[in-house]
C-alpha positions in Angstrom: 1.4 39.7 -16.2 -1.4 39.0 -18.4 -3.8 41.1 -19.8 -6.8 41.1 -17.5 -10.1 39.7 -18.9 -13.0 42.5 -19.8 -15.1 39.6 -17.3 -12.5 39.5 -14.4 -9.6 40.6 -13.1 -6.0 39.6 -12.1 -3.7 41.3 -9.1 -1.1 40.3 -6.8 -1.9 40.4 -3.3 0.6 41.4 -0.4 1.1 37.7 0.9 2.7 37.0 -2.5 -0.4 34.9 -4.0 -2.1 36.1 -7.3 -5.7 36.9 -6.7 -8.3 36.2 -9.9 -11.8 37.5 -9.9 -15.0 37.3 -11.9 -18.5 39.0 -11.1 -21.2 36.3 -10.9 -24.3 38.5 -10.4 -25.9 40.0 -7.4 -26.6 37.1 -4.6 -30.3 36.9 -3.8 -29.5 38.1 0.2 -27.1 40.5 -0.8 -22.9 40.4 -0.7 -20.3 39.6 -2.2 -20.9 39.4 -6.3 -17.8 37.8 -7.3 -16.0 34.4 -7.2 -12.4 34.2 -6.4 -9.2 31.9 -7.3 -6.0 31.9 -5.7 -2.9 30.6 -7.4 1.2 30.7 -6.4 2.8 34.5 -7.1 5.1 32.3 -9.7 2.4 30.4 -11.8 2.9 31.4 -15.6 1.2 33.6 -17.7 -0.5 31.4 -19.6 -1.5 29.2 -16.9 -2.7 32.3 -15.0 -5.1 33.3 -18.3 -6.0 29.5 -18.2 -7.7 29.5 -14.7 -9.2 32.6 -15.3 -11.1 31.6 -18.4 -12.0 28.6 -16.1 -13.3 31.0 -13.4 -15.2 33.1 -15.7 -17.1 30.3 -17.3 -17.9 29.3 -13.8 -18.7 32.4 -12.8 -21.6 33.0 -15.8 -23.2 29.7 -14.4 -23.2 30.9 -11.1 -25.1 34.6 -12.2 -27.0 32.7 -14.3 -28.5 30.4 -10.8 -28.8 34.1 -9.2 -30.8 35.2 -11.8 -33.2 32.7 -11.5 -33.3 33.0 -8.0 -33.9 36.6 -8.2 -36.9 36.4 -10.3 -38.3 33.4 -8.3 -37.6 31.1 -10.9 -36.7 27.4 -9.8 -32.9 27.6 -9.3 -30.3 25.8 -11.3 -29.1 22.9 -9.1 -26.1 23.0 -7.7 -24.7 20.1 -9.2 -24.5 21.3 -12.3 -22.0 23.6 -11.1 -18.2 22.3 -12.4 -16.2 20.8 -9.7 -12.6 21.0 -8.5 -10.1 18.6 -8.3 -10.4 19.1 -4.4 -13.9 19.4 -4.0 -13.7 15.5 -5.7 -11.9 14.0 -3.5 -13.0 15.7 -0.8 -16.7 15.0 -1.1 -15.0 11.1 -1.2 -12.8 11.7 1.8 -16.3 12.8 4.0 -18.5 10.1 2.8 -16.4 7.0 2.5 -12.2 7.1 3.0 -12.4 9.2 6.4 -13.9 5.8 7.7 -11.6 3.3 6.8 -8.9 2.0 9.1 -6.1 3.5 6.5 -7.6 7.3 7.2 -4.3 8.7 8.1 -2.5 7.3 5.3 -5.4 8.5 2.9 -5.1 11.6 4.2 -1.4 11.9 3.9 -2.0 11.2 0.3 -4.4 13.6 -0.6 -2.7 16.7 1.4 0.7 15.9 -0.1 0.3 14.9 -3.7 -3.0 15.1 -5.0 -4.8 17.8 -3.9 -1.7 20.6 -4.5 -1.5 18.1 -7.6 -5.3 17.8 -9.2 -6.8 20.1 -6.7 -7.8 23.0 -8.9 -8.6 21.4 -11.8 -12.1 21.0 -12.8 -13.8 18.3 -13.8 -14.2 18.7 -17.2 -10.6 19.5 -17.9 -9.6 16.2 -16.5 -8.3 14.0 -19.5 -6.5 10.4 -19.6 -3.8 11.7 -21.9 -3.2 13.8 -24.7 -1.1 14.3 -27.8 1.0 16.8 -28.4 -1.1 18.3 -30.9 -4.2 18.2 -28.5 -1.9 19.9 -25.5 -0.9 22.5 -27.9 -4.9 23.4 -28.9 -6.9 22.7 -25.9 -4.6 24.6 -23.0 -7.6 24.5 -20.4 -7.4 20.6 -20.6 -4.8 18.2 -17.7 -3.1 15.3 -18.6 -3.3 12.7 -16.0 -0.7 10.7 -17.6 1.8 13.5 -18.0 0.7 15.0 -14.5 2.2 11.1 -13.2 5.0 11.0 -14.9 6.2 14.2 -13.5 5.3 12.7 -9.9 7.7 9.3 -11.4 10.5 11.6 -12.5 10.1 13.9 -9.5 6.8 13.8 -6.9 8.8 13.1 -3.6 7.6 16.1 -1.0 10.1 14.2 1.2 9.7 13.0 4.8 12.7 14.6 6.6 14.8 11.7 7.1 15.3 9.1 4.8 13.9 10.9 1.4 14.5 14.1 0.0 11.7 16.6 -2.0 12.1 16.5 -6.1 13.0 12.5 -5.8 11.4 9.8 -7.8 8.5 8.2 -6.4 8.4 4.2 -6.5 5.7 3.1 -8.8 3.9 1.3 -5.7 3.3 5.1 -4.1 2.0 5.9 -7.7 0.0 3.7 -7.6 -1.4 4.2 -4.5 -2.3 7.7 -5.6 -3.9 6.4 -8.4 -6.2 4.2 -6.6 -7.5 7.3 -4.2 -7.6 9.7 -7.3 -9.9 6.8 -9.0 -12.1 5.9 -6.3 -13.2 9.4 -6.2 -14.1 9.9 -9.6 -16.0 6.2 -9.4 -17.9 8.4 -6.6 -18.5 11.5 -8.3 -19.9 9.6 -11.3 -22.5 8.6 -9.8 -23.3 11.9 -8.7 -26.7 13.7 -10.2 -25.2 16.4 -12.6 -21.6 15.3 -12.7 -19.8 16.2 -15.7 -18.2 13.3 -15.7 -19.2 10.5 -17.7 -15.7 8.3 -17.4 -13.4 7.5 -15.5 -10.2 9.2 -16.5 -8.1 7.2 -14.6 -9.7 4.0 -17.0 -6.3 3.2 -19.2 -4.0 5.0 -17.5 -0.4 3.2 -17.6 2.1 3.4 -14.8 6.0 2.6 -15.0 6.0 -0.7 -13.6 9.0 -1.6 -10.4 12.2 -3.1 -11.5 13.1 -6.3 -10.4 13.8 -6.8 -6.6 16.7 -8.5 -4.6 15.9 -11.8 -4.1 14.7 -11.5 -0.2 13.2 -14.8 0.8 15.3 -16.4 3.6 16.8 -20.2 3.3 16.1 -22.3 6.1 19.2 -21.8 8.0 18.2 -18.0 8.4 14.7 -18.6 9.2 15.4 -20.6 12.3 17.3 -17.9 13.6 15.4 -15.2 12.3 11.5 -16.7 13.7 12.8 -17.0 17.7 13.6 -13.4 18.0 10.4 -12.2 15.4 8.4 -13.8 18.5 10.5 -11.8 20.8 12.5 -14.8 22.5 16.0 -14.0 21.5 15.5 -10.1 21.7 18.3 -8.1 24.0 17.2 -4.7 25.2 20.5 -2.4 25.2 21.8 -1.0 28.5 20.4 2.1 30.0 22.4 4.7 32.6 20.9 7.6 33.8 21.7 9.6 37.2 19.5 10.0 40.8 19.6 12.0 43.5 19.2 10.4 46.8 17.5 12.2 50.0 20.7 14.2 50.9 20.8 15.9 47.2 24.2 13.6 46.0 23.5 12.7 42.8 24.5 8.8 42.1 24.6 6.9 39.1 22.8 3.7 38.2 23.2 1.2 35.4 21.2 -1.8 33.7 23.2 -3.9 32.0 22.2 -5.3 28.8 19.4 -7.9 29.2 16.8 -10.1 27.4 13.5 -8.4 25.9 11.1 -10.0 27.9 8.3 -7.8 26.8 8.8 -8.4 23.4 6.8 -11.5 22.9 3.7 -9.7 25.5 3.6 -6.4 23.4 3.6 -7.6 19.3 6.0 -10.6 19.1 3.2 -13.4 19.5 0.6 -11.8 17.3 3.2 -11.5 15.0 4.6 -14.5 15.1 1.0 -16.1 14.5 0.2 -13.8 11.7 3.7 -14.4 9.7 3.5 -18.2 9.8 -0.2 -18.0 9.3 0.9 -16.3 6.0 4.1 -18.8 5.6 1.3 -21.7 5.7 -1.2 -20.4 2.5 -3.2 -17.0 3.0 -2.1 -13.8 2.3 -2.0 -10.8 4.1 -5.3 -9.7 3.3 -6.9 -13.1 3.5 -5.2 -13.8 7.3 -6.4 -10.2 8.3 -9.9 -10.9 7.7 -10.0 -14.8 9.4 -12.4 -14.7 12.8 -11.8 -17.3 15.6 -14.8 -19.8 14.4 -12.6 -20.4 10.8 -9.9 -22.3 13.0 -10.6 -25.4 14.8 -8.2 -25.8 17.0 -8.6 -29.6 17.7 -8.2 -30.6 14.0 -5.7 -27.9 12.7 -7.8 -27.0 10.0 -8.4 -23.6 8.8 -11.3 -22.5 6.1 -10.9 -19.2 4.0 -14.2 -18.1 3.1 -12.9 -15.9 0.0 -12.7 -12.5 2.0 -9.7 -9.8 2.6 -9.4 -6.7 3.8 -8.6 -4.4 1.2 -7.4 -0.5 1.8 -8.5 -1.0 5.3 -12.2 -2.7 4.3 -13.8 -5.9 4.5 -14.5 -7.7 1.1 -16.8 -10.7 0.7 -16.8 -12.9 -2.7 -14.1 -15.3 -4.2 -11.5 -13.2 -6.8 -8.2 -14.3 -8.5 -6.8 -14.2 -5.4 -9.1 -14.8 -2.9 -10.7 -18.1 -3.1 -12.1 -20.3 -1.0 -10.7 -23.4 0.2 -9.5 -25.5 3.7 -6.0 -26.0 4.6 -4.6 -27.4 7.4 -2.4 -25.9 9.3 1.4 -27.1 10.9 1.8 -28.2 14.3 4.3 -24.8 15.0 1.4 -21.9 13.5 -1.3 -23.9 15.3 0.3 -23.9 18.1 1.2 -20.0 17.6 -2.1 -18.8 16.8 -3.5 -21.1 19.9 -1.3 -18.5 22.1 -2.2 -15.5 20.0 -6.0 -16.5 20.7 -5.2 -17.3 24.4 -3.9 -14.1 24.8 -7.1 -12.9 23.6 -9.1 -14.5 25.4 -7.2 -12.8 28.5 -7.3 -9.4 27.6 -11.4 -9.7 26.8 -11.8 -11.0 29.9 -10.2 -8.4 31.7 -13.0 -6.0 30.1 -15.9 -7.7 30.8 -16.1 -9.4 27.7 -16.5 -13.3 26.2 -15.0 -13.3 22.6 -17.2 -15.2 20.2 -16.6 -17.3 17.2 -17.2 -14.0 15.1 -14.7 -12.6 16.2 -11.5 -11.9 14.2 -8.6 -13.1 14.7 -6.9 -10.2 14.4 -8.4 -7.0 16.0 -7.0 -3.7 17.8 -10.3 -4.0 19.6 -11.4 -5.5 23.0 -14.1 -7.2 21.7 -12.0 -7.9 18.3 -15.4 -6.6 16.3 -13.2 -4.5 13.8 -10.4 -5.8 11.6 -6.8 -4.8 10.9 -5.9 -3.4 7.9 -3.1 -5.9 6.8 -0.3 -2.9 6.5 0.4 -2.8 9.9 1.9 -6.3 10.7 3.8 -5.6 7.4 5.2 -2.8 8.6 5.9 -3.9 12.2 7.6 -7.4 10.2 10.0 -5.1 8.7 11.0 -2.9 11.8 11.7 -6.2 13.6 13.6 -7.4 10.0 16.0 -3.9 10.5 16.4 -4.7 14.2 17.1 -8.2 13.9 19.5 -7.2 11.4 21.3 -4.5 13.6 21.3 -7.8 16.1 23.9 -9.5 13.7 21.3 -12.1 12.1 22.1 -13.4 8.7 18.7 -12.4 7.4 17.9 -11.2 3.6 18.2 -7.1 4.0 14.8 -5.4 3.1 13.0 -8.6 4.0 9.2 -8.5 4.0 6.4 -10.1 5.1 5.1 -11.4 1.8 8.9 -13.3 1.9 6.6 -15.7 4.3 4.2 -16.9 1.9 7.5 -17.1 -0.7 9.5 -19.0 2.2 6.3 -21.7 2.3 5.8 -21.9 -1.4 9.5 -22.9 -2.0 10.1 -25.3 1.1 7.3 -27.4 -0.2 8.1 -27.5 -3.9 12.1 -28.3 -2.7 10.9 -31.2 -1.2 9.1 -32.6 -4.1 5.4 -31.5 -2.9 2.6 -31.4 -6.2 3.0 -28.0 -7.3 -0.7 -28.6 -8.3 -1.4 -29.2 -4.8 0.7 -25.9 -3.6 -1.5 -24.4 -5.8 -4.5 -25.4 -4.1 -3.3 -24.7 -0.9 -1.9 -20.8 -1.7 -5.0 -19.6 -3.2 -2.7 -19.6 -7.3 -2.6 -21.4 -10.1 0.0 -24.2 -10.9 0.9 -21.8 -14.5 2.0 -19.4 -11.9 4.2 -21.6 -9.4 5.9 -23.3 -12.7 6.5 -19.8 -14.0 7.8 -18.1 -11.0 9.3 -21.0 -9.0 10.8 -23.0 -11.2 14.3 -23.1 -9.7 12.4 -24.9 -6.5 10.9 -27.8 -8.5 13.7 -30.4 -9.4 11.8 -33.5 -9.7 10.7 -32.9 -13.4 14.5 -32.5 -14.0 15.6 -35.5 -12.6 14.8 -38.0 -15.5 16.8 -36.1 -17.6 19.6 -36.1 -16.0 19.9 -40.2 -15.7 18.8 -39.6 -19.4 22.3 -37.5 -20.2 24.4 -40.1 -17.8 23.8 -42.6 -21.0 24.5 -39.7 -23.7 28.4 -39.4 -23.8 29.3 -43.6 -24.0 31.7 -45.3 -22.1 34.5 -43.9 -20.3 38.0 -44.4 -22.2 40.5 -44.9 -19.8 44.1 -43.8 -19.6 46.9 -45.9 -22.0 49.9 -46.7 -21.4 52.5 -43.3 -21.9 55.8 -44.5 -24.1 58.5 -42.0 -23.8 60.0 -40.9 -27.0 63.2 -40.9 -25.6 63.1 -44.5 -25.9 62.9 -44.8 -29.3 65.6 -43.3 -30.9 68.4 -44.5 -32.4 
C-alpha cells in the first residue's frame, strides 16, 4: 500500500474495493467536504498514487469553486472542471447515440469495453500515443494506442457461447470502439471549457484484418441458395410433443417434417428484395436509405440520391462511396421489390394508413417514416447463410451480404460488360474493379493469347522411327 498523500487518503473498504479521498472545501449548503474514487482491491501501487494525485488536483479546483461561492463571488463554471473518461461518453450517449437505431449495440460497447477501459481517465491525461521515454516520465498520462493494442491482443469480455474472455478482438470490433470513443471526444470539444483541444483518437493506427476466404457464390450456388433466402425451399423440422385428452390419457402427436411456408411472410421477401437490390449496384447503406418514390416501377429504374444510413443515421451529400446516379434495375429484383412494396402497402393499410412516395423502402415502422439501420438484413443474411448451410446447400461458408454486390460485380465483368460502365453503375471507380477483379475480366487477355498461338512456329511432326537393330552387320 502506498503511502497516503498529506492531501488525501487511501483504505480498503469491506467489499474489497480501495477507497481514495481528498478534502475539497466546505460546500456552501453544508455536507460532505470530500471527493471520492473507487478503484479494484488489486490495482497497483503506482497506479493507485496515480489516481490519487489525479483526485487531489481535482479536488483543489473543486474547494477553489467553494470558496468563491462562500464569499459570494461568481463561481468557477463547472466546465472547467476535468472530465472522466465516462462522464465523455456519457454526456455523448444522452445527447446523441441513445437515439440512433444502433442504441443497444452502442450501449453494449460502452458498458463492456470502453467505459471499464477509458472510463476513469480524465481528459487531459488522454494521449494518442507515447514513447517509452514519455510513459516512463509522465505516469498520470494513457495511451490510446497501447490501451488498443491490449484490447487486439486480448479485449474479448466473451459472450457465453461462441467466444471466450482474454481473446483477440477482430480489428472490425476495434474499430467499432474507436468510432464511439471518437465521436464523443468530437462532442466534448465543442464543449465551453473542455480541456480538450484534439482529437486523440486523430492518427491513431489499428491492426488491419487479414485476408478473407473467398465467399462470393458461383452461379450454380446462387440459384440454389436465392429460392430458399426468399423462404421457398425452407423445411421446418418435425415437432412431437404429448396431450392429454378429456379422460386424463395422455396421447402423443406428431408433425412431420414440412415446407416453411411462413418463411417468405415473416423476412424472406424483404430479404430477398434487399439482397438483389444490393446484387444490382447499391450498397447496404445506400438500399437502406431508398424511399418508394426513388423506384418507378413501370420503367425499372431506380435513382440514388447520394444518401446512406450510417451507424443507424440518415446522411445526405455525395461521398467516395455514395454518389448519385440511375440504374436500372433486372426484371427478377424489380419484380422482388414490387412484392416487398406490395406487402407494404397491405400491412399500412391494415393500420389506417396510405404510404407515400416518402416513404422508405425499408422501415420497421407502419407508416415506414424511420429507416433501418443496414446491420440488420446483414445479420438476418447470414443466419439464413448458416441455416441454408445446415440444409445441405453448396454455399460459400461465412457468406455475407456484401458477397451480393461481389456476386453482381463479377457476373457482369465475366461476360465482357465495360468495367467503366460497372463502375458507373456500383457507385466505384474503374482503378478499383481492375485492381480488385481482375481475374473476372478476360476480354483484355484475349488478344494475347491469339498473339502467343503465332509465337512458337509451326508444328514439327513425327518422323519416321528406324530401328537400330536393322542396321547392323
Amino acid at each position: 500500500m502506498p503511502k497516503a498523500n498529506t492531501r488525501g487518503t487511501i483504505r480498503h473498504r469491506p467489499d474489497g474495493r480501495v477507497q481514495l479521498r481528498a478534502y475539497a472545501g466546505k460546500p456552501p449548503g453544508g455536507g460532505d467536504p470530500y471527493v471520492y474514487d473507487y478503484l479494484p482491491g488489486h490495482t497497483p501501487e503506482k497506479e493507485l498514487a496515480r489516481h490519487l494525485t489525479a483526485l487531489v488536483a481535482r479536488a483543489d479546483v473543486i474547494a477553489a469553486d467553494r470558496k468563491a461561492m462562500r464569499r459570494g463571488e461568481r463561481p468557477a463554471p463547472v466546465a472547467d472542471l476535468p472530465r472522466t473518461g465516462a462522464d465523455i461518453l456519457e454526456a455523448w450517449w444522452e445527447s446523441h447515440a441513445r437515439h440512433l437505431t444502433t442504441a443497444t449495440t452502442v450501449r453494449t460497447y460502452l458498458d463492456a469495453y470502453l467505459i471499464p477501459g477509458v472510463g476513469r481517465v480524465l481528459d487531459w491525461q488522454f494521449r494518442t500515443t507515447l514513447t517509452r521515454q514519455e510513459a516512463a516520465r509522465r505516469p498520470d498520462l494513457f495511451s490510446l494506442a497501447a490501451w488498443f493494442d491490449q484490447l487486439a491482443e486480448r479485449g474479448s469480455v466473451g459472450n457465453g457461447t461462441s467466444s471466450l474472455p482474454g481473446q483477440p478482438l477482430a480489428p472490425a470490433t476495434l474499430a467499432k470502439i474507436r468510432g464511439y470513443l471518437s465521436a464523443a471526444f468530437t462532442l466534448e470539444i465543442d464543449r465551453d471549457g473542455s480541456y480538450l483541444t484534439r482529437n486523440p483518437c486523430t492518427g491513431l493506427t489499428l491492426p488491419e484484418a487479414g485476408e478473407r476466404e473467398p465467399t462470393c457464390p458461383d452461379p450454380a450456388e446462387m440459384a440454389r441458395f436465392l429460392p430458399f433466402l426468399a423462404g421457398h425451399t425452407r423445411r421446418r423440422p418435425a415437432v412431437t410433443f404429448t396431450r392429454t385428452d378429456r379422460d386424463g390419457n395422455p396421447y402423443t402427436v406428431t408433425i412431420p417434417e414440412r415446407d416453411d411456408r411462413e418463411a417468405y411472410e415473416r423476412v424472406g421477401r424483404e430479404l430477398l428484395a434487399f439482397s438483389l437490390l444490393v446484387a444490382s449496384g447499391p450498397r447496404p447503406q445506400e438500399v437502406a436509405a431508398l424511399t418508394r418514390r426513388q423506384l418507378d416501377l413501370r420503367t425499372g429504374r431506380l435513382s440514388l440520391h447520394g444518401e446512406g444510413v450510417v451507424d443507424g443515421e440518415l446522411r445526405r451529400g455525395e461521398t467516395e462511396k455514395r454518389r448519385k446516379r440511375t440504374i436500372t434495375l433486372d426484371p427478377r429484383t424489380l419484380e422482388a421489390a414490387a412484392a416487398h412494396m406490395r406487402a407494404q402497402d397491405e400491412n399500412a393499410l391494415a393500420c389506417g394508413i396510405r404510404l407515400t412516395g416518402r416513404a422508405y423502402l425499408f422501415s420497421r415502422s407502419a407508416d415506414c417514416s424511420t429507416v433501418i439501420d443496414p446491420d440488420g438484413p446483414s445479420q438476418a443474411f447470414s443466419r439464413v447463410v448458416t441455416a441454408a448451410r445446415t440444409a445441405g446447400l453448396p454455399i460459400p461458408e461465412g457468406m455475407r451480404l456484401y458477397d451480393m454486390r461481389h456476386y453482381g460485380i463479377t457476373q457482369l465483368l465475366r461476360q465482357g460488360r465495360s468495367p467503366a460502365a460497372v463502375a458507373v453503375r456500383y457507385g466505384t471507380s474503374e482503378h478499383m474493379l481492375r485492381t480488385r477483379y481482375s481475374h473476372a475480366i478476360p476480354g483484355d487477355d484475349d488478344h494475347l493469347a491469339d498473339t502467343l498461338a503465332t509465337a512458337w512456329g509451326e508444328p514439327v511432326g513425327e518422323g519416321t522411327v528406324i530401328s537400330i537393330a536393322a542396321h547392323e552387320v
